[in-house]
N, CA and C of each residue as an Amber inpcrd file, in Angstrom:
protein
   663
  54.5470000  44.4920000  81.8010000  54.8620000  45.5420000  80.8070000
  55.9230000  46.4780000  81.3800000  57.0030000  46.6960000  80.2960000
  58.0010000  48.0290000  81.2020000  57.8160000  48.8850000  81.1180000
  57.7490000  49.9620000  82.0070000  57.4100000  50.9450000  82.2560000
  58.2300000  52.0920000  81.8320000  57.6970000  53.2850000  80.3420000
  59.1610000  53.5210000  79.4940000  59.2540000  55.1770000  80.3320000
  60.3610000  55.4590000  80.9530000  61.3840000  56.5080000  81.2440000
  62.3120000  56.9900000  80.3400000  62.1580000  58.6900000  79.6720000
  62.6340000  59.2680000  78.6790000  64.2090000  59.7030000  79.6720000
  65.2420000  59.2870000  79.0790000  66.1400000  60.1040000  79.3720000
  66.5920000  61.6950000  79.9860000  66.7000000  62.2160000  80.6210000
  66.9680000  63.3980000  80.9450000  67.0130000  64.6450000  80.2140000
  68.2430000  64.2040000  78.9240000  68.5500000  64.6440000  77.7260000
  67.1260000  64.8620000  77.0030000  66.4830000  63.7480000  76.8120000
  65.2070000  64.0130000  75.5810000  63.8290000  64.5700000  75.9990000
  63.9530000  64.4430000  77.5360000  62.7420000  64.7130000  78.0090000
  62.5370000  66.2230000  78.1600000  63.9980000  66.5090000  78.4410000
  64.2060000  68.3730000  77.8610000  64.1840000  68.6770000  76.7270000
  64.5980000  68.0770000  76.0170000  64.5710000  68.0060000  73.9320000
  63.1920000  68.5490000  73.8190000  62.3630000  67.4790000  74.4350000
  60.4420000  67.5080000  73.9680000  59.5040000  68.8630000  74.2850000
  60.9840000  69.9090000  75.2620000  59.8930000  71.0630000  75.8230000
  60.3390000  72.1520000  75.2000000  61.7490000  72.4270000  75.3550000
  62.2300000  73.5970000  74.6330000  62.5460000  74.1920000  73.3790000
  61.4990000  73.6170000  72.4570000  61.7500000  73.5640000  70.9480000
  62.1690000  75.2640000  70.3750000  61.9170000  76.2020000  71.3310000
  61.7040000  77.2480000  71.0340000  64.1700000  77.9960000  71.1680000
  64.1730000  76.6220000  72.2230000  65.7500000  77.6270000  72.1180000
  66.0220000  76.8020000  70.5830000  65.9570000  75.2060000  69.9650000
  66.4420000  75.1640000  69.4080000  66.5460000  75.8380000  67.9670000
  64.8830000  76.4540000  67.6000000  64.4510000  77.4280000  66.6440000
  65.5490000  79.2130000  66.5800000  65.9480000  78.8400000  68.0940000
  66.5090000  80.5820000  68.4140000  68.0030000  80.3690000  68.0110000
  68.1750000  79.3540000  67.9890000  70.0810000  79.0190000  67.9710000
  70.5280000  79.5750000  66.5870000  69.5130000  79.2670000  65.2080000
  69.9270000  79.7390000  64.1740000  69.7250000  80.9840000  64.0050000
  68.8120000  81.4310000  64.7400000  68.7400000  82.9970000  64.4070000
  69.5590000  84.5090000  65.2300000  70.0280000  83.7480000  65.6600000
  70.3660000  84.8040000  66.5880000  71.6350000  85.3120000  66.0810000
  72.3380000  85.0320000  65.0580000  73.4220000  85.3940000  64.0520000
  72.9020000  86.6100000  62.9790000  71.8980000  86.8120000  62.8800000
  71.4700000  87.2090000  61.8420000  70.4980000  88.8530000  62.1300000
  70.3240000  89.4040000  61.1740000  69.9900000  90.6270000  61.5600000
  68.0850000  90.6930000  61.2420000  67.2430000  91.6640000  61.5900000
  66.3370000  91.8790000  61.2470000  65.7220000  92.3560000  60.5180000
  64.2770000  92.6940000  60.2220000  64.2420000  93.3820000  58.8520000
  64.8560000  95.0660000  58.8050000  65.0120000  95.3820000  57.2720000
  65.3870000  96.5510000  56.7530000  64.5030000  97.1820000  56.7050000
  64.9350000  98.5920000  57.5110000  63.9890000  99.9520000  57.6070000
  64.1890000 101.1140000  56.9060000  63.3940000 101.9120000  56.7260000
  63.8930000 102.8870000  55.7710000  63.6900000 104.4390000  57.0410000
  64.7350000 104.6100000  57.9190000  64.3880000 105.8080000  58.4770000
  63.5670000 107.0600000  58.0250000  62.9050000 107.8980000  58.4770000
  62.0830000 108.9960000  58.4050000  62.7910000 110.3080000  57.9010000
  63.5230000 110.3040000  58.2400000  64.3840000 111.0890000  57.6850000
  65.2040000 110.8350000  56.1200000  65.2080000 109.9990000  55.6380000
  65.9020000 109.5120000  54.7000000  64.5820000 109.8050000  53.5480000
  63.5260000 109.3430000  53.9320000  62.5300000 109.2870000  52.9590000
  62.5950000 111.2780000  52.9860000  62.9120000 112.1240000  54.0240000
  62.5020000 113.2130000  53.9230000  63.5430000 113.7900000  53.1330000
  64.5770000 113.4750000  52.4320000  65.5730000 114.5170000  51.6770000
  65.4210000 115.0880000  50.8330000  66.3250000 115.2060000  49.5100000
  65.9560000 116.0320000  48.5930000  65.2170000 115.6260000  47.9010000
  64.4860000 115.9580000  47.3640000  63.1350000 115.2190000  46.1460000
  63.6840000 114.7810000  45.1820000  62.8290000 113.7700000  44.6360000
  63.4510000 112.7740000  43.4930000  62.5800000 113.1600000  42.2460000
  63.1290000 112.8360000  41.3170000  62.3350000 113.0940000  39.9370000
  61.1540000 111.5410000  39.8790000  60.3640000 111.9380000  38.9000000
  59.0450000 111.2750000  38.9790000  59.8990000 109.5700000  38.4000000
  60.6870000 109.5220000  37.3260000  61.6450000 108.7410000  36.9700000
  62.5210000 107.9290000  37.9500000  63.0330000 108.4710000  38.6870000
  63.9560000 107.9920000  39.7750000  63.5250000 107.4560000  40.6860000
  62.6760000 107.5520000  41.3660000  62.0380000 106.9270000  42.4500000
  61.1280000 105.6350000  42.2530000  60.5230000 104.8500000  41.2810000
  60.0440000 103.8880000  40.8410000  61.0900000 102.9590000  40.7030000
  62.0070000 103.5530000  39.4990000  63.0660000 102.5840000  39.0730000
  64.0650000 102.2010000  40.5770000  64.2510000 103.2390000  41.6810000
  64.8870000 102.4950000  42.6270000  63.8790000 101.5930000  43.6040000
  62.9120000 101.6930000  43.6810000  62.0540000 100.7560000  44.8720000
  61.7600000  99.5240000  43.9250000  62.2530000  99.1870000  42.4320000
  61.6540000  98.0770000  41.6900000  63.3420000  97.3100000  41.9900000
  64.4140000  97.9130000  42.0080000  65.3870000  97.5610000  41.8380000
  65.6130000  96.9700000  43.5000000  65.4450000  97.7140000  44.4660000
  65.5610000  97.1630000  45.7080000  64.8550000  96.0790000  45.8030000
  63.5360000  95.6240000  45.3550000  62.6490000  94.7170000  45.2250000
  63.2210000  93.4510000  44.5740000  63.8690000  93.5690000  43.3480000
  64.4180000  92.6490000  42.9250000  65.1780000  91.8030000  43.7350000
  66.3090000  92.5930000  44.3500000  67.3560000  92.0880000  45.0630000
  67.0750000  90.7620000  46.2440000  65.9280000  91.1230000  46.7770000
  65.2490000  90.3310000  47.3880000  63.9650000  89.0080000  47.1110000
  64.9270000  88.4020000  46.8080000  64.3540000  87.1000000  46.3090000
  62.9580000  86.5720000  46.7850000  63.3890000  86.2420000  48.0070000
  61.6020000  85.8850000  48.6740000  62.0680000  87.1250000  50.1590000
  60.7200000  87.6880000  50.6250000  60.2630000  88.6830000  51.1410000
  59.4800000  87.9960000  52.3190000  59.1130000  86.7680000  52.5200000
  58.2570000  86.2450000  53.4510000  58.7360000  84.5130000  53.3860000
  58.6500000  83.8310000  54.9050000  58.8410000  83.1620000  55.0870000
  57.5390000  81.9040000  54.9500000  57.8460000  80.9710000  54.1850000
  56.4490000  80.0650000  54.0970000  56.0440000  78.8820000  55.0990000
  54.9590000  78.7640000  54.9120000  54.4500000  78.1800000  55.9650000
  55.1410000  76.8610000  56.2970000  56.0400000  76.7820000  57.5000000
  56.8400000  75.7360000  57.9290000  56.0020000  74.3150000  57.6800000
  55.0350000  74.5450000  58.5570000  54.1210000  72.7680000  58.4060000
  53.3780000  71.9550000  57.1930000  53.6790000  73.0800000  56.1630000
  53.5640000  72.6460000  54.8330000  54.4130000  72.1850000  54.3440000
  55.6110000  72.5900000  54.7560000  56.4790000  72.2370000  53.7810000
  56.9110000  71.0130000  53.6630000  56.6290000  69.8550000  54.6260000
  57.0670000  68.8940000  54.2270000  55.9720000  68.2830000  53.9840000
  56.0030000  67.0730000  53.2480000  54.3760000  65.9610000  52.6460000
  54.5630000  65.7740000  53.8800000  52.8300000  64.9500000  53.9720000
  52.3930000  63.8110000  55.2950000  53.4980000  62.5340000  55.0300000
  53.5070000  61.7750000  53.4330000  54.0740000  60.9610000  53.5800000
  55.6640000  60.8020000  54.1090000  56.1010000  61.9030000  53.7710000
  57.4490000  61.9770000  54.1610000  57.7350000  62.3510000  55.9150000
  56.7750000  62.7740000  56.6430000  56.5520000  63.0560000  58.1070000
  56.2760000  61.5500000  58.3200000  55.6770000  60.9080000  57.7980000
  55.1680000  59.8190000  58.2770000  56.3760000  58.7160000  58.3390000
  56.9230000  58.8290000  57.5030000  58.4210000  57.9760000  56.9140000
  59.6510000  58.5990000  58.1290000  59.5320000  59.3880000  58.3120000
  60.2660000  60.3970000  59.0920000  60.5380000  60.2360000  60.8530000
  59.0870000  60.5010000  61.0270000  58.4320000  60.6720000  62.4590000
  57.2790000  59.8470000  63.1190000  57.2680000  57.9850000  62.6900000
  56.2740000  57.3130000  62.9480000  55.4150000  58.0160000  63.7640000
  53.7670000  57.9720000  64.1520000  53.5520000  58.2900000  64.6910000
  52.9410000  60.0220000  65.4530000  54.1810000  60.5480000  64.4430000
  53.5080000  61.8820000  64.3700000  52.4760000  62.4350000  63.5140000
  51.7830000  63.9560000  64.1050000  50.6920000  64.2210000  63.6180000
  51.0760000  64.7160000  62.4820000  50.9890000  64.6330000  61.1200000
  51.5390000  65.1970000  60.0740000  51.5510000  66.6940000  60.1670000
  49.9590000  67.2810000  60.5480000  50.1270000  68.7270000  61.2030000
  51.0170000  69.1210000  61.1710000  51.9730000  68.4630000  62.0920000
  53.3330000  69.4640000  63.3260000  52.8440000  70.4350000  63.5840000
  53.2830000  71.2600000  64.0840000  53.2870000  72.1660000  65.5720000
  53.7880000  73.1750000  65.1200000  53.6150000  74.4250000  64.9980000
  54.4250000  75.8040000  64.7210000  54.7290000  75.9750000  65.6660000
  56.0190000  76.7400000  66.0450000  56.8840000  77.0950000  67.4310000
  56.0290000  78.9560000  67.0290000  56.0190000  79.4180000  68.0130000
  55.5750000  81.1070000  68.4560000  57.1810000  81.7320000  67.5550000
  56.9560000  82.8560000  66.6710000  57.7710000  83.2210000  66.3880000
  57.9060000  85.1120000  66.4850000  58.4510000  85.9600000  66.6660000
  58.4750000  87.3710000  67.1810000  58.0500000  87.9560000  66.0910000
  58.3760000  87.1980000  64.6130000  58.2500000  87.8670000  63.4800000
  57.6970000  86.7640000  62.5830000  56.5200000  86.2000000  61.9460000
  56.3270000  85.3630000  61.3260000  56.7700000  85.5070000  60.0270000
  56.7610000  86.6730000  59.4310000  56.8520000  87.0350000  58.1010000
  58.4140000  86.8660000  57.6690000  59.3200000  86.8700000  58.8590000
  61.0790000  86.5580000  58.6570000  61.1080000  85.1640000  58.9770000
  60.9650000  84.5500000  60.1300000  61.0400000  83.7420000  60.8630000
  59.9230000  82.5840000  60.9390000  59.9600000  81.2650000  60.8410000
  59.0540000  80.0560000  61.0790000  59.6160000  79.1300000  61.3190000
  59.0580000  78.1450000  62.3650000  59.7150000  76.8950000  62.4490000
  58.2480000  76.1420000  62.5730000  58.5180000  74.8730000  62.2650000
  57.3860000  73.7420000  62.3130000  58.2880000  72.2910000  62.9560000
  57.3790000  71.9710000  63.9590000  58.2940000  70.9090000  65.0150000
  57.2040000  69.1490000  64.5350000  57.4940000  67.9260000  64.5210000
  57.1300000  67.0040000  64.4530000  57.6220000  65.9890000  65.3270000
  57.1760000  65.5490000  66.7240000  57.9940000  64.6210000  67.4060000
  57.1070000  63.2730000  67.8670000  57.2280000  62.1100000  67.8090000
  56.5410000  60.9860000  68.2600000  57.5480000  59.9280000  68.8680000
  57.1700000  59.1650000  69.7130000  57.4000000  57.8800000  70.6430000
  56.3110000  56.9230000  69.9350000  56.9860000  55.8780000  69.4520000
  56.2280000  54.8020000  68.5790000  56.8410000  53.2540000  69.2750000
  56.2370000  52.6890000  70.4230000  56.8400000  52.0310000  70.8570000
  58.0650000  52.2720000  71.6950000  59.5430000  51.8310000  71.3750000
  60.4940000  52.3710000  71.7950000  60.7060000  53.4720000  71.0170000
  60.5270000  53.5980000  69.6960000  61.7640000  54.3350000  68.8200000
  61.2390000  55.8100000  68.8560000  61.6280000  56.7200000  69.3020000
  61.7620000  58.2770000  69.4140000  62.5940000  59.0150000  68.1750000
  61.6900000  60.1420000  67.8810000  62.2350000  60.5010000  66.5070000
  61.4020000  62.2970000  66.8000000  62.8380000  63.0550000  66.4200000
  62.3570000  64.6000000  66.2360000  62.6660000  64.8820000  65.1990000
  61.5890000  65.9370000  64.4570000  62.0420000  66.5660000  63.1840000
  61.5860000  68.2320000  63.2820000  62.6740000  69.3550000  62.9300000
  62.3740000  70.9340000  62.9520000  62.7970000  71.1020000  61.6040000
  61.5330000  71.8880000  61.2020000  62.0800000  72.7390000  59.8850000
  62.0280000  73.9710000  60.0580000  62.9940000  74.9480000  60.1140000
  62.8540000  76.2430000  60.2160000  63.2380000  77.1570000  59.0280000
  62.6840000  78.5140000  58.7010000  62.6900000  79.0470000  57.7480000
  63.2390000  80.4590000  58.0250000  63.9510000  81.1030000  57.3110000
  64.8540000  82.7040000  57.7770000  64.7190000  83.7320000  56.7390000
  64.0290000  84.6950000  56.8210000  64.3770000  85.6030000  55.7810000
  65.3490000  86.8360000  55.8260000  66.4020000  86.9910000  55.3850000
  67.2290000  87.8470000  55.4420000  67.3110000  89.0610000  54.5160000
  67.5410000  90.2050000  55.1900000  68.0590000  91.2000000  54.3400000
  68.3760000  90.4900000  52.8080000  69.3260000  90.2740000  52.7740000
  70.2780000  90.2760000  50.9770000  70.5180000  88.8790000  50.7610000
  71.0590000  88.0670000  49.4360000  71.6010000  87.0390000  49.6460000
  73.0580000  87.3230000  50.2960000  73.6940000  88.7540000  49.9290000
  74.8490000  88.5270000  51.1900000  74.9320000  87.8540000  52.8410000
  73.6270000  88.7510000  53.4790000  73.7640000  88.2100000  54.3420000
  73.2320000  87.2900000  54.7720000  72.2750000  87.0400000  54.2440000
  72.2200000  85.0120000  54.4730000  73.5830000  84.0050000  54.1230000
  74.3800000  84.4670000  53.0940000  75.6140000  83.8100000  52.8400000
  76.6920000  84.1850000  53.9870000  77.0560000  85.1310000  54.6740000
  77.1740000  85.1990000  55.8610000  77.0930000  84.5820000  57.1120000
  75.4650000  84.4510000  57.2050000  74.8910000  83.7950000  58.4410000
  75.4980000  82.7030000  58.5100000  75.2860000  82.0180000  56.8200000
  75.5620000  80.2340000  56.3760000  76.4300000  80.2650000  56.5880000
  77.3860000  80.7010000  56.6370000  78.9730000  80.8060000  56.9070000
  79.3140000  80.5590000  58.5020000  78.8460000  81.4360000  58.8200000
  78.8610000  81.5950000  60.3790000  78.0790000  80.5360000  61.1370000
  77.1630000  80.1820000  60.6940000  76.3990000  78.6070000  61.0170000
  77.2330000  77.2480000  60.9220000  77.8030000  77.1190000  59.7870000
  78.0250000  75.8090000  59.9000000  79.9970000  75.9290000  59.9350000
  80.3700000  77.0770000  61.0800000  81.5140000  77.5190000  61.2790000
  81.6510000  76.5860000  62.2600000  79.9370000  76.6530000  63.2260000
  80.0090000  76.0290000  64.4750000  80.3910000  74.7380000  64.7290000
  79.8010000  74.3150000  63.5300000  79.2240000  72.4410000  63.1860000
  80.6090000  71.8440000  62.3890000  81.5850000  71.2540000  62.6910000
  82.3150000  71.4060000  62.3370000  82.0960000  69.2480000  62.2040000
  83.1460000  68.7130000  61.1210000  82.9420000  67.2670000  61.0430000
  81.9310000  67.1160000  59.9680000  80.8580000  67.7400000  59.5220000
  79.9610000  67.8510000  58.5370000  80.6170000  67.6020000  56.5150000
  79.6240000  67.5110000  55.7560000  80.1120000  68.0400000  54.1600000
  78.6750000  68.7630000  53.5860000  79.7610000  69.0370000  52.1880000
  78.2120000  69.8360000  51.6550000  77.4010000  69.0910000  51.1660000
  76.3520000  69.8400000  50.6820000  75.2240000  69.0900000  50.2660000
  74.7140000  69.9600000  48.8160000  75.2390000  68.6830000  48.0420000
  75.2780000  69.5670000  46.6430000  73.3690000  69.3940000  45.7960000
  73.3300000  70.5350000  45.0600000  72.0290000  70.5590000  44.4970000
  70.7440000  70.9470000  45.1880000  71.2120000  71.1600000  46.4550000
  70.0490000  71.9370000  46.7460000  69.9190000  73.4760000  47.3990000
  69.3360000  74.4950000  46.8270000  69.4750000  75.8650000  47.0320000
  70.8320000  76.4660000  46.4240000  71.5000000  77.5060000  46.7700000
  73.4620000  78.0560000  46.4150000  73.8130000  77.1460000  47.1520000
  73.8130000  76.7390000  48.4810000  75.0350000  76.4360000  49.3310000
  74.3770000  75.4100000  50.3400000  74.8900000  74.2120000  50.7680000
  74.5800000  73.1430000  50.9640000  75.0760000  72.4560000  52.5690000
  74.6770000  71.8650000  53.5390000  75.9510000  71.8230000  54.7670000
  74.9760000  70.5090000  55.4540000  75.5040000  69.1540000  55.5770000
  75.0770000  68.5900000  56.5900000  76.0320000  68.1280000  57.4410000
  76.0160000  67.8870000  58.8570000  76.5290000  67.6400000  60.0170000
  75.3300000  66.3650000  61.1050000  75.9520000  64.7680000  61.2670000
  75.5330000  64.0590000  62.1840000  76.1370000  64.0720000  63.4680000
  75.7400000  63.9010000  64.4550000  76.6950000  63.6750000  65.7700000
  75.6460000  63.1870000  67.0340000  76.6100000  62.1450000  67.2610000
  76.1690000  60.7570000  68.0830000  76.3210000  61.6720000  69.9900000
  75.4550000  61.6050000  70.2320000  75.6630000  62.2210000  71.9900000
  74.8510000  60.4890000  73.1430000  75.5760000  60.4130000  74.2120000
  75.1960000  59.6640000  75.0530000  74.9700000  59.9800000  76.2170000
  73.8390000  59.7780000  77.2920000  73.7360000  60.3540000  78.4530000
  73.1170000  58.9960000  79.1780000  73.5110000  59.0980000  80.3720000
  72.9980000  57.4770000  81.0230000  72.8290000  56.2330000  80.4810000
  73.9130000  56.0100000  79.3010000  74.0010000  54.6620000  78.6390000
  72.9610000  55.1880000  77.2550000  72.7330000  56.0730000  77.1650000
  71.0810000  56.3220000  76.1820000  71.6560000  57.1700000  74.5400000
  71.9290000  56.5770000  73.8150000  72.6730000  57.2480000  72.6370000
  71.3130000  58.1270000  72.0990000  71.7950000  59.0210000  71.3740000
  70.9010000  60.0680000  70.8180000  71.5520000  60.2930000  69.6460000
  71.1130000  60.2720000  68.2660000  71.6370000  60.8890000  66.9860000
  71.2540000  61.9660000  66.7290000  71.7850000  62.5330000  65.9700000
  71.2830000  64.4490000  65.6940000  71.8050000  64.4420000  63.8660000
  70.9550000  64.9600000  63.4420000  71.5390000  65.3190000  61.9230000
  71.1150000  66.9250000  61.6500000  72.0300000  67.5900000  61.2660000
  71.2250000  68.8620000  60.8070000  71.6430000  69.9610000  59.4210000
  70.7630000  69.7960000  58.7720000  71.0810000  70.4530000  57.0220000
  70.9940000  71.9330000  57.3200000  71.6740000  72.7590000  56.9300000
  71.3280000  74.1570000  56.8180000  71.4980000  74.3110000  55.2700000
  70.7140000  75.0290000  54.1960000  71.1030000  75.4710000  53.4600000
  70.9330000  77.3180000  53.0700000  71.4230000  77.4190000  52.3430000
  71.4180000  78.7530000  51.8310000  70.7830000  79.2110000  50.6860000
  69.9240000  79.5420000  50.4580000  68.6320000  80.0140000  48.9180000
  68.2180000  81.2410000  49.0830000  69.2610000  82.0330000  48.2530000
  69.4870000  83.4600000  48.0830000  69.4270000  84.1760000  49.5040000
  68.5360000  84.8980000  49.1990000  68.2280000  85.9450000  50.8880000
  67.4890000  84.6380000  51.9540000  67.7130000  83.2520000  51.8480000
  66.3630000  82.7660000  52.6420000  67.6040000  81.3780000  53.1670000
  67.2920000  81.5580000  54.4220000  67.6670000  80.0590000  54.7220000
  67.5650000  79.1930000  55.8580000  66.9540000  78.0410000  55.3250000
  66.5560000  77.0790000  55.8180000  67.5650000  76.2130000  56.5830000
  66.9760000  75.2660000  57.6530000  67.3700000  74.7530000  58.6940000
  66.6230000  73.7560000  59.2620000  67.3340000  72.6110000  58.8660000
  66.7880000  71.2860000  59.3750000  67.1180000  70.0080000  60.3400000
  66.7410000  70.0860000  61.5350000  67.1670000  69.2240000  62.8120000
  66.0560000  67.7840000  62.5800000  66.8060000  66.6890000  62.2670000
  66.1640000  65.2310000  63.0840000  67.1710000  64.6320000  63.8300000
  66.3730000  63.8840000  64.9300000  67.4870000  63.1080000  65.4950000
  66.4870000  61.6660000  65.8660000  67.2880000  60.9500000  66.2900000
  66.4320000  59.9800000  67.0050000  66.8720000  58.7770000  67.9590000
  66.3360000  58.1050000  68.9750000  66.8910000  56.8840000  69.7240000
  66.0420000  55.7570000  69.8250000  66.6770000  54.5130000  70.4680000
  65.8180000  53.2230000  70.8950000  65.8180000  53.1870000  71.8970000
  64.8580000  53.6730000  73.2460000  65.0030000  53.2220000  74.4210000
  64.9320000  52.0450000  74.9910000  64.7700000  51.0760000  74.2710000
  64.5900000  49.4320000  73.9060000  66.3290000  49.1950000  74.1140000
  67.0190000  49.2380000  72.8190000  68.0610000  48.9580000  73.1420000
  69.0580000  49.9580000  73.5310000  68.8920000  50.6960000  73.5990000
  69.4450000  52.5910000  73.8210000  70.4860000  52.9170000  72.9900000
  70.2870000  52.4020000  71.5870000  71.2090000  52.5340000  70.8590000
  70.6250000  53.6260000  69.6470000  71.0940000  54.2700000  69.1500000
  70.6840000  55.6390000  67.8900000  70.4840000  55.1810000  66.9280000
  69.4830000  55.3470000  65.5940000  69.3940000  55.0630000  64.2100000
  71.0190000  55.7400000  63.8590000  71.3510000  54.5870000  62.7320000
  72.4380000  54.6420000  61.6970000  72.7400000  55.9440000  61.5930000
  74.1580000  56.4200000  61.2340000  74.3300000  57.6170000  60.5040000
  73.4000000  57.7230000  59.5890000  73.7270000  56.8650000  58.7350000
  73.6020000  57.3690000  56.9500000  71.1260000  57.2850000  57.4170000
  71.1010000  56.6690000  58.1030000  69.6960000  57.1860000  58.1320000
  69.1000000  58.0920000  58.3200000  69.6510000  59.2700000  59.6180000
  69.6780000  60.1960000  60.2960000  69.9760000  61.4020000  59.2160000
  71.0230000  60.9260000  58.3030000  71.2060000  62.3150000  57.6380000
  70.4810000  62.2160000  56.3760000  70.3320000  61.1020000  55.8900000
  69.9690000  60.8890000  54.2920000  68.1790000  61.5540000  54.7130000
  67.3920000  60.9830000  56.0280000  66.1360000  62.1210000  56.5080000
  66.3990000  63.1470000  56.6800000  67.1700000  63.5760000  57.3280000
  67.1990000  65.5750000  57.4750000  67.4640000  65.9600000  56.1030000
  68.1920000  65.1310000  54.9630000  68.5980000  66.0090000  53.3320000
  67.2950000  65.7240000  52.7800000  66.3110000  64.6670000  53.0600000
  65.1070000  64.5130000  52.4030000  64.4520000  65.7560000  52.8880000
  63.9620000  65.6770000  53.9200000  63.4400000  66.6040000  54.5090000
  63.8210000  68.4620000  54.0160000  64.9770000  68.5590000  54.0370000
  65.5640000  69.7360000  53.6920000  65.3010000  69.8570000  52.2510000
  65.2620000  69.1440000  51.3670000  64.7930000  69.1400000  49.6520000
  63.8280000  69.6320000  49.6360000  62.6270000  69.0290000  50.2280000
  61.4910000  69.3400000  50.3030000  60.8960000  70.7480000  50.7050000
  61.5860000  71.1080000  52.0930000  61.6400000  72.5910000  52.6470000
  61.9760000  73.6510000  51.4860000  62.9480000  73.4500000  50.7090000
  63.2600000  74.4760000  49.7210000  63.0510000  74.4830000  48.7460000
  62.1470000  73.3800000  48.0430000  61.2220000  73.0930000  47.1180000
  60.1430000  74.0170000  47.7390000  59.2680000  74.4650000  48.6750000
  58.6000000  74.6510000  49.1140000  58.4830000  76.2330000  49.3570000
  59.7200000  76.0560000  49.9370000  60.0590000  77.7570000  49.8000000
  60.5150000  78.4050000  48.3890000  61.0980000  77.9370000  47.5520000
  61.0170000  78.1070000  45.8070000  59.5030000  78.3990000  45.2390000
  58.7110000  77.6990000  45.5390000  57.4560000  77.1700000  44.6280000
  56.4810000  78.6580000  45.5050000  57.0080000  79.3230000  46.8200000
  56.1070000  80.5850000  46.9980000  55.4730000  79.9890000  47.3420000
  55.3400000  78.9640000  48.3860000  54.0880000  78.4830000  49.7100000
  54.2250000  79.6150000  50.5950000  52.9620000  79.7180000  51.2430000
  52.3040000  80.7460000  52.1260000  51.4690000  79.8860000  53.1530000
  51.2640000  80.6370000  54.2430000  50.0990000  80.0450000  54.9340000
  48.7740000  80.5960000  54.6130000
């Protein structure tokens, strides 16, 4: 029997799920406060003050981030991530109520397969349209991805380390103040060759449908 040795590359992939959850966020700002002083100024009429906290309310589409490990079916984890626990794994997040990611990774024989869904709540839809901007500024070689959420972005890219190919696909989209972020990748340590493009990405856009179906429909944990 051969004795299977993870690449260098993936065997770090499998521990640090937490920088790849941090990469999207760290563009982006935190929640909105209302200083102490501001609430202390001149007094408002009984009229005025309702109609502006209903109107700020509006603006903000979703207010809380939904539960990452829901959001995708078992069957589609299963189709996805042979092998994995449909569960997945929540990554530790500083702020759950802005911020979630849910991780799914399995070794099924040779074939190795990761999947992250992460979730963002932003101030405004400005600045999530911003962030999205500034996100897939990085990812460059990618197209959009029409019909799902405002604004749409996938990007594949093939990496090799000791003969060992690795695929990466990753969807970001944009849905109003909220946006989602979706990493699969996968290899054959058998033949050390990567699943197909068009497989790699056509799963991260499945996957990503589903995420913002999910986050639309007001899932919670």
């Amino acid at each position: 029997m051969r004795t299977l040795s993870l690449p260098l590359a993936l065997t770090a992939r499998i521990s640090p799920v937490v920088v790849l959850a941090a990469a999207g966020w760290s563009l982006t700002s935190g929640p909105a406060t209302t200083p102490a002083t501001q609430k202390e100024s001149a007094p408002q009429s009984a009229a005025e003050s309702p109609s502006g906290s209903s109107t700020a309310a509006a603006a903000k589409k979703y207010t809380a981030a939904p539960a990452p490990c829901g959001s995708i079916s078992a069957a589609t984890v299963k189709s996805l991530v042979p092998g994995a626990k449909t569960a997945g794994k929540e990554i530790p997040s500083t702020d759950t109520s802005l911020r979630r990611t849910c991780s799914w990774n399995a070794l099924k024989g040779y074939d190795y397969r990761w999947l992250d869904v992460s979730f963002e709540i932003t101030e405004s839809d400005d600045a999530a349209a911003k962030s999205y901007k500034e996100n897939i500024a990085e990812k460059s070689g990618g197209g959009t991805v029409p019909g799902v959420g405002d604004a749409g972005y996938s990007v594949v890219n093939l990496t090799t380390e000791d003969k060992q190919q690795t695929r990466e696909g990753v969807v970001m989209i944009q849905a109003s103040n909220a946006l989602v972020t979706v990493t699969y990748n996968g290899s054959d340590f058998e033949s050390k060759k990567a699943p197909s493009t068009d497989e790699i990405n056509k799963g991260a856009i499945k996957a990503a449908k589903e995420a913002v179906a999910a986050l639309q429909s007001g899932q919670k944990a």
